[in-house]
C-alpha positions as CSV (number, residue, x, y, z in Angstrom):
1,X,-17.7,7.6,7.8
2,X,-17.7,5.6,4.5
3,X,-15.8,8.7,2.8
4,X,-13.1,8.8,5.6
5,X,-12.4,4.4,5.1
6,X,-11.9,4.8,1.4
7,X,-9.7,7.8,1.7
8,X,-7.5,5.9,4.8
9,X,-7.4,2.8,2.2
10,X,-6.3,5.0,-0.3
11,X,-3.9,6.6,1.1
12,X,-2.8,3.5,2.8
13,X,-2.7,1.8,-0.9
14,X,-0.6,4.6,-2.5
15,X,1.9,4.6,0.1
16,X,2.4,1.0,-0.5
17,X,2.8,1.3,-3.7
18,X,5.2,3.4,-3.4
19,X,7.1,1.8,-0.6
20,X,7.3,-0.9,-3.5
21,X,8.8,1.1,-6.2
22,X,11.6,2.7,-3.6
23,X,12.6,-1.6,-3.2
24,X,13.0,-1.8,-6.7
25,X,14.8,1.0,-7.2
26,X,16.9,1.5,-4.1
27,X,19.6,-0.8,-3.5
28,X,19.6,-2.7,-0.3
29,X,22.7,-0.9,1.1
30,X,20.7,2.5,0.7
31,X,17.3,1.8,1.5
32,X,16.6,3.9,4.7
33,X,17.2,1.5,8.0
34,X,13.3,1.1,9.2
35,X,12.8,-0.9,6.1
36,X,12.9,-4.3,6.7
37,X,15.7,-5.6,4.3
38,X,17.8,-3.1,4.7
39,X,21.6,-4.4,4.4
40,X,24.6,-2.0,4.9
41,X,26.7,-2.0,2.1
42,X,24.3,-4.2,-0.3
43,X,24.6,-3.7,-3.3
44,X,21.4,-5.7,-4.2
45,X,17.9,-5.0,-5.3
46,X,14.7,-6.8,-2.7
47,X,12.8,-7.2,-5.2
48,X,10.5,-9.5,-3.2
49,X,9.8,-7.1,-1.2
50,X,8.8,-4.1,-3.6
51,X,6.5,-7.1,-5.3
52,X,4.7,-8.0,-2.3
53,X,4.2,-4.4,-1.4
54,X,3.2,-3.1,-4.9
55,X,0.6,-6.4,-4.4
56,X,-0.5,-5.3,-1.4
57,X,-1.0,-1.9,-2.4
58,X,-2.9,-2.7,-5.2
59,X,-5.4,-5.2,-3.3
60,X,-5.9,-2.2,-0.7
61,X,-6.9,-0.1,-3.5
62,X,-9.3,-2.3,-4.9
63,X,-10.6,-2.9,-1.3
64,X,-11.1,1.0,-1.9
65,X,-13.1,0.9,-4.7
66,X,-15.3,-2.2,-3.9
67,X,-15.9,-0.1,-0.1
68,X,-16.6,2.8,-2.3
69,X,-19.0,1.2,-4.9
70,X,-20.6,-1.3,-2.9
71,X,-20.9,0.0,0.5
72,X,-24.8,0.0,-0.3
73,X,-27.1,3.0,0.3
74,X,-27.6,5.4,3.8
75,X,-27.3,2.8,6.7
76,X,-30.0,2.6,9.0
77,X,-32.5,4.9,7.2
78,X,-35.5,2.6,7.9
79,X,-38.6,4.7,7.6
């Protein structure tokens, strides 16, 4: 169970991440329409937006490692 939460943050984190870079790369007018910020015929950068998601990405990936390095021993393995 522990192995399927750090690969779901991972994943999760990655994506993020790159969700981030396409802000900062794509202009506004191009971004694809489900992003929010998305503005037809922008010719502008949000880079707000790719900073909070690169952020966010990057917590959730330390929230992956600290699940993966401190999620303590076998749970419930009282003898």
């Amino acid at each position: 169970m522990k192995r399927l939460l750090v690969s779901i943050l991972v994943l999760i984190g990655l994506a993020l991440i790159a969700v981030g870079v396409v802000y900062f790369v794509v202009k506004a007018g191009s971004l694809p329409s489900f992003f929010p910020g998305h503005i037809t015929g922008s010719t502008a950068h949000r880079n707000k937006h790719g900073l909070i998601a690169v952020v966010a990405g990057a917590v959730v990936l330390v929230l992956a490692v600290a699940t993966a390095s401190f999620g303590g021993g076998r749970s419930g393995g009282r003898r």
